[in-house]
Every structure is written in structure tokens, then in C-alpha cells.
C-alpha positions in Angstrom: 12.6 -2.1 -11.2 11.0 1.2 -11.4 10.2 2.8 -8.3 8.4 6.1 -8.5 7.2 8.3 -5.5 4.4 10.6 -5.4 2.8 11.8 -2.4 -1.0 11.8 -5.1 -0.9 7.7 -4.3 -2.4 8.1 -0.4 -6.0 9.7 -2.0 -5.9 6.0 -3.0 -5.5 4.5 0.3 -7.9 1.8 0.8 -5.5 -0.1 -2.0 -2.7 0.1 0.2 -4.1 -0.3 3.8 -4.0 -4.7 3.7 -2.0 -6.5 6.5 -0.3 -3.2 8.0 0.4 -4.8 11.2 3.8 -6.4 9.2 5.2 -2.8 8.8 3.8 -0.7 11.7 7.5 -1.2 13.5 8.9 0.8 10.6 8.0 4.4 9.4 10.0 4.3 6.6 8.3 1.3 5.0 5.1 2.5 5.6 5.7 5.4 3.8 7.2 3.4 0.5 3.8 1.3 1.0 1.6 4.5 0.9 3.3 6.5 -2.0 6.2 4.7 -3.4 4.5 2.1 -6.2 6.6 0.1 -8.7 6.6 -1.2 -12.3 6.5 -4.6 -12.0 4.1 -7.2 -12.2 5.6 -8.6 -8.7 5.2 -5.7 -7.0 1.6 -6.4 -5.4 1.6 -9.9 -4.6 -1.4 -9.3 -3.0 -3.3 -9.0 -6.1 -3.4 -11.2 -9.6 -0.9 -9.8 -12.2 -4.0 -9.6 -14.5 -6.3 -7.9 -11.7 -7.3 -4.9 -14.7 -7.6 -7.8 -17.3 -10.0 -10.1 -14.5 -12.1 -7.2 -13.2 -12.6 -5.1 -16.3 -10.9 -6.6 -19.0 -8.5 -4.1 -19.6 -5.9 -5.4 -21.9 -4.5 -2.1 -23.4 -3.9 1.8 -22.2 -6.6 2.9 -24.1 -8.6 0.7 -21.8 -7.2 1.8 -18.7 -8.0 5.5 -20.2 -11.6 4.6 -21.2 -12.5 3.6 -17.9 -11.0 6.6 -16.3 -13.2 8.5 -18.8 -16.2 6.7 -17.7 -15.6 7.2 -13.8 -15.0 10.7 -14.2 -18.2 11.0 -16.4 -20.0 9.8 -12.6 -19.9 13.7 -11.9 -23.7 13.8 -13.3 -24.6 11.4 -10.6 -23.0 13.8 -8.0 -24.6 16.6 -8.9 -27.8 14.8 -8.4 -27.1 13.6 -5.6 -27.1 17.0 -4.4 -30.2 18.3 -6.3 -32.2 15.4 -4.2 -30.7 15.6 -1.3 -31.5 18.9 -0.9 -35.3 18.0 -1.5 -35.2 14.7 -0.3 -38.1 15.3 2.3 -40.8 15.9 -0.6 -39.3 13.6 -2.9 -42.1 11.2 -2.6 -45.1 13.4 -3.6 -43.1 15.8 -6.5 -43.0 14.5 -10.3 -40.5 14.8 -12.7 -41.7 18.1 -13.9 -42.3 20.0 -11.0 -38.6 18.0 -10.4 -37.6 20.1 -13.6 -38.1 23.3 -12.4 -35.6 23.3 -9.8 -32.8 22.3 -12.6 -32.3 25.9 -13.5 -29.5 26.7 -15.7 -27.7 28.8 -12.9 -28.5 26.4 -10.5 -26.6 23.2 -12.8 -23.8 25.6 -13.5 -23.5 26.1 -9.7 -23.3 22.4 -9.0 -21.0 21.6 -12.0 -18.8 24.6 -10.7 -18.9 22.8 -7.0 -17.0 20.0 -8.4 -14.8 21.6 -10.8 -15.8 22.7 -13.9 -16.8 25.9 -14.4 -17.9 27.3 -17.7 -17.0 31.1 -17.1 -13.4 29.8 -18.2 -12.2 30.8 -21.6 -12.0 26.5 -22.9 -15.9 26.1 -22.2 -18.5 28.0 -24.5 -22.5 27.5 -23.9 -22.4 24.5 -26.4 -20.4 23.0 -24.4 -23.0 23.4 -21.4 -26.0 22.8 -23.6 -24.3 18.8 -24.4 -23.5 18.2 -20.4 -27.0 19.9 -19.2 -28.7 17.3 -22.3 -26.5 14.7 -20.7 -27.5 15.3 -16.6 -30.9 15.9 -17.3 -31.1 12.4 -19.4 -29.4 11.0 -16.3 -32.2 12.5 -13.9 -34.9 11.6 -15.9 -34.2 8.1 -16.2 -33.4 7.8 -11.9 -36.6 9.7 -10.8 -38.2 6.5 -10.8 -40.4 5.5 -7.6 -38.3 2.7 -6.5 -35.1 4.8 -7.3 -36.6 7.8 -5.0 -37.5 5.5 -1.8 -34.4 3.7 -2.0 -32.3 7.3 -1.8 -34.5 8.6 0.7 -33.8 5.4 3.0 -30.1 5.6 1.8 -29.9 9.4 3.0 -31.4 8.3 6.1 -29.0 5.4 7.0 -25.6 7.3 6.3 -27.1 10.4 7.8 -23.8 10.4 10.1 -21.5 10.1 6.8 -23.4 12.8 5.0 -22.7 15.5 7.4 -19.5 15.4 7.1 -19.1 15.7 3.5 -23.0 17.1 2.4 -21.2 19.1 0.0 -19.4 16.9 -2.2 -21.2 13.8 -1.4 -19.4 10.5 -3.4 -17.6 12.1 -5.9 -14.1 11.0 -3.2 -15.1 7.6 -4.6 -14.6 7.9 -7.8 -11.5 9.8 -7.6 -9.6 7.0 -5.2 -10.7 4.3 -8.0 -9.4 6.9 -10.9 -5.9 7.3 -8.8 -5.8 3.7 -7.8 -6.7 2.4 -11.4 -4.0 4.8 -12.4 -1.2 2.9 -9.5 -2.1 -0.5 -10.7 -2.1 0.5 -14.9 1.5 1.7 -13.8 2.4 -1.6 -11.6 0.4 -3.9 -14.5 2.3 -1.8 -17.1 -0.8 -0.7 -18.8 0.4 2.9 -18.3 4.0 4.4 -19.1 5.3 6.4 -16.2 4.7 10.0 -17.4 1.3 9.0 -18.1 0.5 7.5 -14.5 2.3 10.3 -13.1 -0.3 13.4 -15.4 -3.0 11.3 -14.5 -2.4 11.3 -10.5 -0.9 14.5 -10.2 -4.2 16.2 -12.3 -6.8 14.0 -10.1 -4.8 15.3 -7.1 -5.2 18.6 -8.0 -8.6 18.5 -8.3 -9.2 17.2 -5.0 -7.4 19.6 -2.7 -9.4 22.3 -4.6 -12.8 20.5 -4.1 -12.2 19.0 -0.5 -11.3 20.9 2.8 -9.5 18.0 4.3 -9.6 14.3 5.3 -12.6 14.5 7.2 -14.5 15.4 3.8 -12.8 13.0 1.9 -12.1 10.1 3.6 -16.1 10.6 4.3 -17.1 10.7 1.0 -14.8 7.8 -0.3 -17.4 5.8 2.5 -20.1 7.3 1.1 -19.4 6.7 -2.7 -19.0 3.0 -1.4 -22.1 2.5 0.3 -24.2 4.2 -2.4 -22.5 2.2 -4.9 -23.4 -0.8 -3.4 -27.4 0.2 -2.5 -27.8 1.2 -6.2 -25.8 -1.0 -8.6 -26.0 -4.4 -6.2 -26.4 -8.1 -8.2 -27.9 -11.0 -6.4 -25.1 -12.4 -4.8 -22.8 -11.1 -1.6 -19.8 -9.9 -3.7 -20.7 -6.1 -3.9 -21.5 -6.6 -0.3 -18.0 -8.1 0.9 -16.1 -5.3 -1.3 -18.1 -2.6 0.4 -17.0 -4.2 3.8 -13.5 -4.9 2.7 -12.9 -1.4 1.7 -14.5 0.1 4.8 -12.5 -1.8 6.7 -9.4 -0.9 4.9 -10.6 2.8 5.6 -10.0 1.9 9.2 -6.9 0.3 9.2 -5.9 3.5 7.3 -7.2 5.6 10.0 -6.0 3.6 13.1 -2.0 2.8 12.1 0.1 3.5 14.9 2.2 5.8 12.4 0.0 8.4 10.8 -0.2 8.0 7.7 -2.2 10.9 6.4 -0.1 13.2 8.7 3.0 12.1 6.9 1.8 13.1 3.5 1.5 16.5 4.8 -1.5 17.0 2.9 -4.2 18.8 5.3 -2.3 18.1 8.0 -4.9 20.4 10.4 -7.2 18.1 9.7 -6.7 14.5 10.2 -7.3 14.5 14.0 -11.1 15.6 13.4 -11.3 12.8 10.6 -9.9 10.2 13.2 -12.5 11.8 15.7 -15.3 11.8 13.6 -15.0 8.6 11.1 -13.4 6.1 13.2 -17.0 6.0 15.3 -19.0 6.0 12.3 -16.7 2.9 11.0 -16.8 1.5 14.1 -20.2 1.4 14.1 -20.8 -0.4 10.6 -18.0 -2.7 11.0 -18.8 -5.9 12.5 -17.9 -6.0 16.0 -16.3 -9.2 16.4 -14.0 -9.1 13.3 -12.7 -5.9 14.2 -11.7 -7.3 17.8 -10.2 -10.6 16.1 -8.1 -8.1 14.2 -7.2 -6.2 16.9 -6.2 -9.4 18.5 -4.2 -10.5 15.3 -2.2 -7.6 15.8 -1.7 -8.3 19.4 -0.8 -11.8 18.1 1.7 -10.1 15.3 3.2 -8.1 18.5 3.5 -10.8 20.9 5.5 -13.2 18.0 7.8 -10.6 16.9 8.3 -9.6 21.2 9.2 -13.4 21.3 11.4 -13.5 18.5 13.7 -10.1 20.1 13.8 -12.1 23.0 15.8 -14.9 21.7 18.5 -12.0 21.5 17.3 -10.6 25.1 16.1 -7.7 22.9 13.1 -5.6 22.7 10.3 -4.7 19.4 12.2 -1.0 19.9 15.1 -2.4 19.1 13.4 -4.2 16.2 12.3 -1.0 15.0 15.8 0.6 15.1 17.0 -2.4 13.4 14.6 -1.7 10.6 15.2 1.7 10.4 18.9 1.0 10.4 18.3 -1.5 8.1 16.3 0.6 5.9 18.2 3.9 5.7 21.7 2.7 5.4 21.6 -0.9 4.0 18.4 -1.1 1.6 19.0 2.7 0.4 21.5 2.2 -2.6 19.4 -1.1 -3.5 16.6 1.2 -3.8 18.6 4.3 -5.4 19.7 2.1 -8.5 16.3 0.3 -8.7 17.9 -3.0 -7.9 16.5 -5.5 -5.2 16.6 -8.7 -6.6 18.5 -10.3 -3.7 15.7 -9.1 -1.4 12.7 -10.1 -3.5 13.5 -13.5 -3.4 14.1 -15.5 -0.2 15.9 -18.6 -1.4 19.2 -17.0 -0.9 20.6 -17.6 2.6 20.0 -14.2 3.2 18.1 -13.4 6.5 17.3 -9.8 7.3 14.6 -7.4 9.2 12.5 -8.0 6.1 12.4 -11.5 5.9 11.6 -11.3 9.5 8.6 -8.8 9.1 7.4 -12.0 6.9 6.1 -13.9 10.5 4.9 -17.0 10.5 1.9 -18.7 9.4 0.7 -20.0 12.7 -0.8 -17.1 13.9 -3.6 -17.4 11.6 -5.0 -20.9 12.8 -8.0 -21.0 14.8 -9.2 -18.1 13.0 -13.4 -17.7 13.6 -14.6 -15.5 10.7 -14.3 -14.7 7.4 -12.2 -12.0 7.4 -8.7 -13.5 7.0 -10.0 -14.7 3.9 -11.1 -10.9 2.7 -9.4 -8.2 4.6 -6.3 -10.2 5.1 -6.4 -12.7 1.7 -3.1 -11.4 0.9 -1.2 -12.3 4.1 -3.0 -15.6 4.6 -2.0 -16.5 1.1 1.3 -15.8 0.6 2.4 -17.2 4.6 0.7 -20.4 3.2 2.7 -20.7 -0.2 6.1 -20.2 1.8 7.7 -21.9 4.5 8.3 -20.4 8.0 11.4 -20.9 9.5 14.5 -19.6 11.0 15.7 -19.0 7.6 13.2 -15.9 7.8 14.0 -14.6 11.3 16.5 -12.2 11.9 16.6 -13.5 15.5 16.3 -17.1 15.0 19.3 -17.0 12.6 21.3 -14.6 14.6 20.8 -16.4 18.0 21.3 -19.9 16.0 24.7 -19.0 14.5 25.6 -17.2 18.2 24.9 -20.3 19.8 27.0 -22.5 17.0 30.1 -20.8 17.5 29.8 -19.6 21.7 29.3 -15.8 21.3 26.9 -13.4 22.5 25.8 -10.5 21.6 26.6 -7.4 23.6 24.4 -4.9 25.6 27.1 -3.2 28.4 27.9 -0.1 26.6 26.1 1.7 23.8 24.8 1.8 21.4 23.6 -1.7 21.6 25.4 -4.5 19.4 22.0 -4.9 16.5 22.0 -7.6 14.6 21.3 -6.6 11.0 21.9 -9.1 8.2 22.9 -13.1 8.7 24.0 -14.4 5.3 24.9 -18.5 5.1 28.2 -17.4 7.6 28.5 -14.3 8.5 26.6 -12.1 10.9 26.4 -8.6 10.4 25.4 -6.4 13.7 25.9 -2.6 14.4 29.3 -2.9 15.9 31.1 -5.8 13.6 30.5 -8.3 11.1 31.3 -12.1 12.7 33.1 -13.8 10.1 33.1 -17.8 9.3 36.5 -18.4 8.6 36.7 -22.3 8.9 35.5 -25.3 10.5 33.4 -23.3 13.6 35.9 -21.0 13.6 34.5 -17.4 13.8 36.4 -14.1 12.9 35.1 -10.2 15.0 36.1 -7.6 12.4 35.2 -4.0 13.4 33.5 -2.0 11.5 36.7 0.4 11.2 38.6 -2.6 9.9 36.0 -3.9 7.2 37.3 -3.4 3.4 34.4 -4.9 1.7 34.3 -5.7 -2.0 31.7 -7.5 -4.0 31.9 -9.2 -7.6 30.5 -11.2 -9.9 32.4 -14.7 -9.5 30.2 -17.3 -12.0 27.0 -17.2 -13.4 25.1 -18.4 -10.1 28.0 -17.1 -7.6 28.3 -13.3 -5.7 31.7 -13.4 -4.0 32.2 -11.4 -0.7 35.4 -9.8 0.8 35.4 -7.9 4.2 39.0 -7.7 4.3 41.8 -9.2 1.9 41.8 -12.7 3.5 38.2 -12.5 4.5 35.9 -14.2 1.8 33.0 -16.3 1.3 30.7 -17.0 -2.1 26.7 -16.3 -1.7 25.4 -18.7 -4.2 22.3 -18.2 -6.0 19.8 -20.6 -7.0 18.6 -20.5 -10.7 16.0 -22.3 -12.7 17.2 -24.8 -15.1 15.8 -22.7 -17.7 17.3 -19.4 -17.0 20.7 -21.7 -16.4 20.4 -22.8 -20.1 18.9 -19.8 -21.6 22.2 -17.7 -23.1 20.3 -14.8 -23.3 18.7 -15.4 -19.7 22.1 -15.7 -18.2 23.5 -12.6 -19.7 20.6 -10.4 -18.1 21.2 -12.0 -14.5 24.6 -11.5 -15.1 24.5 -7.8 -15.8 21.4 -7.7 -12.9 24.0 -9.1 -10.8 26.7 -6.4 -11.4 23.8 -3.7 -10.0 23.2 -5.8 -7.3 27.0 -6.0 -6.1 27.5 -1.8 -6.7 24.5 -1.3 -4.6 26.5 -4.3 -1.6 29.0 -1.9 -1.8 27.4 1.0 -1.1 25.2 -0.2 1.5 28.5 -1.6 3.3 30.2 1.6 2.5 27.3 3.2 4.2 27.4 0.8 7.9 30.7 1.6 8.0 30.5 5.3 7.9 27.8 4.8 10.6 29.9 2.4 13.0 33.3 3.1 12.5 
């Protein structure tokens, strides 16, 4: 799996801001949510595989590139939007022509240069401003219709609050989060090769710190591009209205995470506590009341089962985020670093650990009252409902289960605390030993000091373990018939396998260098 970083991915935020309460106990995984993407079709399985092919039937790059193209193009409508707003109080009583003479060659070349293109540089000439004034002023003259004018009038009026925050570049933010998000999803699809996702976000990016003075701005006119998109290009049914609500409410999660997300991509950094001050409000507002309170009480619901599940082990959710970020640094690094994760993106493996945890249970969604579990949160609801919910998916459950099996507890009179961190089928790993399964209820303590760990390959479905010379067990994996009698199959799971059992050593290696 292909893991790529770039810091461009949070202008694209809204696609990354679903269910947010399962990783708000760990900075570290909120970060790889915001700006670490992956090319693999499982990588989002909050999405359909085929979400370019379903939504714009994008089937090749030149399609994903096309589209781009056309977004992009939406700069005529921007510079509009300025030319009206800034007249938007006669609107009603001037014509076209008299409309006309305000659309000044300086004046276009002004707005074009407002959002990036200016034509004083040596690879524009004044043909090439002659085909993109043509181009605007068809665009102008086929909106400065009646209807057209009164709707933007009452639009202006409505998001009067939005607009004075970002006057200046009004929605062009919108249509550089879909270009940058199209771009993440082309890459996770596999529409789009690496170095071309990569140019594509890293030019868009560009361009917005150069034509946005911080998150206020943007983050403002991303809201604004939404709301004017869905006044002026509305069908008859609700669908345009539920995405507009979907994505503003994504915009808030974005803006309310206990962990600050813009903060940490050091990107206008000055700037994101007047954003907060002035957009959360103005979402607030537009939001409906009581869905935003049942998601505030879903998180206090999240809170309260994962405060229950610590207790088990008489621990506490900051020891579950220590756990994580224990977990994360030292253990899930090398899987990471060699692009290998396998044994964590499947759960059918006797393997219980923080992130199988951070999976819940599905009972926190019943007696849900509105729709929004089925829009905001569609990807949660779905996927707790395709799996089951048990203690093979609790860190704490397991732990506590296998403590209680063979009469041990876990430690908490001298520091640092004893942290559970892994269960496989019988053997607990913590943050002071691994607890070792050595026959019928019998259970061996090995300090970390005295851990030798090896992992290898044993047969085709089969990882074998060592923690010392004597100390083994066999972590079976469960296969498909047809992978089991595919020859070819086999040979890639095998050779998946020997990354997989590298990256165990390492991650061992690496508790043991912290624990000794």
C-alpha cells in the first residue's frame, strides 16, 4: 500500500472530517486522516470504490483531468460574482448594456489578476485576454437574466454574514477543495499515478496561500461556494440540499475537533482562532439545532463507551490515548514505513489492538431521532453494521478476559503504568512485559529486557512467533478458498507475508528499546 503525505490534502477537509469522534483520543491518527491518503481502493471505506465512476463517470485520467479543467474554468463565475456584488443594490433597474460599461478591460484584468492570473507575465499575450474576456462576457450575458439577478440579490442577502468574511474571493475556495479532493480520491481510486496527484495538489495549494489570507477567508468561501452552488444549479429533489448540509456540517466538525487540525498543518497558523471565532456562529446558525446536539451527544456517547471500556482495566481515556500513541509511534511505525498493514486492515485475525478498539460498538447508534446518522455519519453507521462487535475488538475486553482466565492483574503501584497494548489469540502484550500462554492456563511474565523476538513465515496461512528460544506460538491466518487454490494468489500473500513479519520485528525491536 502506497501511503503518501502532503500537508496540500487539509484545503480538502470536508472529505476527511466524517466520524472524527473514533480518533479524537489520538493526534497522531488524526493527522494521517487529514494529510496522509493511500492508493488503494480500500482505503476509504466510507465511500464506493467507484465514487468518480458513480458521480461523474470518470473511468480514465483524462477524465479526472477534464473535470479539473472544467472546475477551474468556474473562475468566470467568480469574477462575476464580484462585478455584481459590487452593484448588487441597482441590479434590478440596470440592463445588460449599461451592465457592459462597467466590464472595462482594466477593470476584468483586475479581477482575473485577483484570482491569479495575470496577463503582465511573459506566457500571456493580449490574444490570450481577448479569448478569456470573449469567454466571461458570454458567461455574463447569458446570467443577467431577471430571475438570475433577484435570486443573487436574495442570495447576497442571506449569506451576508459569510460574505464579509471572504468579499474578496467569494466561492472560488469551493472549487479549489473539490479540485484537491478530486485529485485525493483519483490517487486512492487509481485514476491518477502519484506524481501526478502530487503536481496537481501541490500547484492548487500554491495558488491558494497566494490568493487567501488565512482560514477565516477560506474555510468562508468553501461555505459560500456551497451554498451558491446549491441556490443556482438545484434539481427538484432534496439531494443538492442534503450535500450542502452534509458538507457544512463536515466544515464544523473540522472546526470543532478537540485536536486542531488546521493548527497542525501549520498553514496560517495566526489565523485559525478568528476562523473558529467567526465561522463556528455562522455554522451554528445554519445547522439544524437538534442534530448538531444529537451529535454532540453521540460523542458524549463515544466518550462514555470507551470510559467504560478503560474501566474494565481500572484505567482511564488518558491512558487510552497514551496507549494509542504508544501504539502508534512504536508498534504501527515500521508497518507504516514499508507500506505493509495487512494484519491490521483485516480483523479476522485474533489480533486485538487500540485500533480495533477505536472501532466501538454498534449500539450506540440505536434510538437515533434524525436523519443524520444516515448522512453525516453513513460511513460509521454502515460499516459498525456489516461487522460484529465484540470483545474480539476491544483492547480492554480482551485484555481483562485473558487477565481474568489465568488470575493476574495488571499493575498500577509504580510507574509508568503497566498498558496493555496488543492481545493476540495468547499472549498479552502491555508496556512492561508480554504474558505468554505457554500451556494448558499456564501463563509465562517475560520482561521486556528478556524478550528475543523473531517472526517467520511458517506455511502458507501460518506467521510463527518467538519471544524467547522456547517461547512460541503460530498466528493463523484465515484465507479464502480461492486465494488458498490460486498458485499465483498464494505466492503474493506469501511474499506480503515476509513484509509483514520484518515490519513485527521492528515494531518489537522498537517496545523493547522503549521498556527495557
Amino acid at each position: 500500500m502506497n501511503k503518501v503525505f502532503n500537508l496540500n490534502n487539509i484545503f480538502a477537509f470536508p472529505l476527511k472530517a466524517y466520524d472524527l469522534q473514533d480518533v479524537f483520543f489520538c493526534k497522531e491518527l488524526l493527522k494521517e486522516r487529514f494529510f496522509c491518503i493511500s492508493e488503494d481502493y480500500e482505503s476509504g471505506f466510507y465511500r464506493s470504490p467507484n465514487a468518480l465512476r458513480e458521480a461523474y463517470h470518470i473511468v480514465l485520467e483524462e477524465d479526472v483531468m477534464d473535470y479539473i479543467k472544467k472546475l477551474d474554468k468556474h473562475i468566470y463565475e467568480c469574477i462575476l460574482f464580484n462585478f455584481l456584488y459590487k452593484i448588487r443594490d441597482e441590479l434590478e433597474t440596470l440592463s445588460f448594456d449599461e451592465f457592459n460599461k462597467i466590464l472595462t478591460d482594466e477593470e476584468i484584468k483586475k479581477e482575473f489578476k485577483n484570482f491569479g492570473v495575470s496577463f503582465d507575465k511573459d506566457d500571456f499575450n493580449e490574444d490570450d485576454f481577448a479569448d478569456k474576456k470573449a469567454e466571461f462576457m458570454q458567461i455574463a450575458e447569458d446570467f443577467y437574466k431577471n430571475e438570475n439577478l433577484r435570486k443573487f440579490i436574495e442570495f447576497c442577502a442571506d449569506t451576508s454574514d459569510i460574505i464579509a468574511v471572504c468579499e474578496k474571493q467569494n466561492i472560488r475556495a469551493y472549487d479549489y477543495a473539490s479540485i484537491i479532493a478530486l485529485a485525493i480520491i483519483g490517487f486512492e481510486d487509481l485514476y491518477l499515478k502519484q506524481k501526478k496527484y502530487e503536481k496537481i495538489v501541490n500547484f492548487y495549494g500554491e495558488k491558494i496561500l497566494s490568493e487567501f489570507n488565512g482560514w477565516d477567508e477560506f474555510i468562508a468561501s468553501f461555505m459560500l461556494g456551497e451554498l451558491y452552488k446549491n441556490s443556482f444549479e438545484k434539481r427538484e429533489d432534496d439531494e443538492d440540499d442534503y450535500e450542502t448540509i452534509s458538507n457544512l456540517r463536515l466544515a464544523y466538525n473540522a472546526l470543532t475537533l478537540p485536536y486542531d487540525i488546521f493548527q497542525m498543518s501549520g498553514i496560517w497558523e495566526n489565523s485559525v482562532e478568528n476562523a473558529k471565532e467567526k465561522l463556528v456562529p455562522i455554522l451554528e446558525k445554519r445547522l439544524d439545532k437538534n442534530e448538531t446536539l444529537e451529535q454532540k451527544e453521540l460523542y458524549e456517547k463515544k466518550r462514555k463507551y470507551y470510559e467504560g471500556e478503560c474501566a474494565k482495566l481500572g484505567l482511564n481515556t488518558q491512558d487510552f490515548t497514551q496507549i494509542l500513541n504508544i501504539f502508534y509511534e512504536e508498534f504501527y511505525a515500521p508497518f507504516r514505513n514499508l507500506e505493509t498493514d495487512y494484519l491490521f486492515s483485516e480483523t479476522e485475525k485474533d489480533i486485538v489492538t487500540p485500533f480495533t478498539t477505536l472501532e466501538g460498538n454498534d449500539t450506540l447508534y440505536k434510538d437515533s431521532s434524525s436523519g443524520i446518522l444516515f448522512e453525516v455519519f453513513y460511513a460509521c453507521v454502515s460499516h459498525f453494521n456489516e461487522a460484529k462487535r465484540n470483545s474480539h475488538y476491544s483492547l480492554f475486553e480482551a485484555a481483562n478476559k485473558f487477565l481474568k482466565r489465568h488470575k493476574l492483574e495488571i499493575k498500577r503501584n509504580e510507574l509508568p503504568i503497566e498498558l496493555p497494548l496488543i492481545i493476540f489469540k495468547n499472549a498479552l502484550i502491555t508496556t512492561k512485559a508480554v504474558y505468554f500462554q505457554n500451556g494448558f492456563l499456564k501463563v509465562k511474565r517475560i520482561a521486556w529486557a528478556d524478550v528475543k523476538f523473531s517472526a517467520k513465515v511458517f506455511t502458507f496461512e501460518d506467521i510463527e512467533y518467538r519471544f524467547s528460544s522456547e517461547d512460541v506460538f503460530v498466528l493463523s491466518l484465515k484465507f479464502s478458498d480461492f486465494v488458498a487454490e490460486n498458485l499465483n494468489l498464494r505466492k503474493e500473500v506469501i511474499e506480503e507475508l515476509g513484509y509483514e513479519t520484518k515490519a513485527l520485528e521492528l515494531a518489537f525491536n522498537n517496545l523493547k528499546k522503549r521498556f527495557s
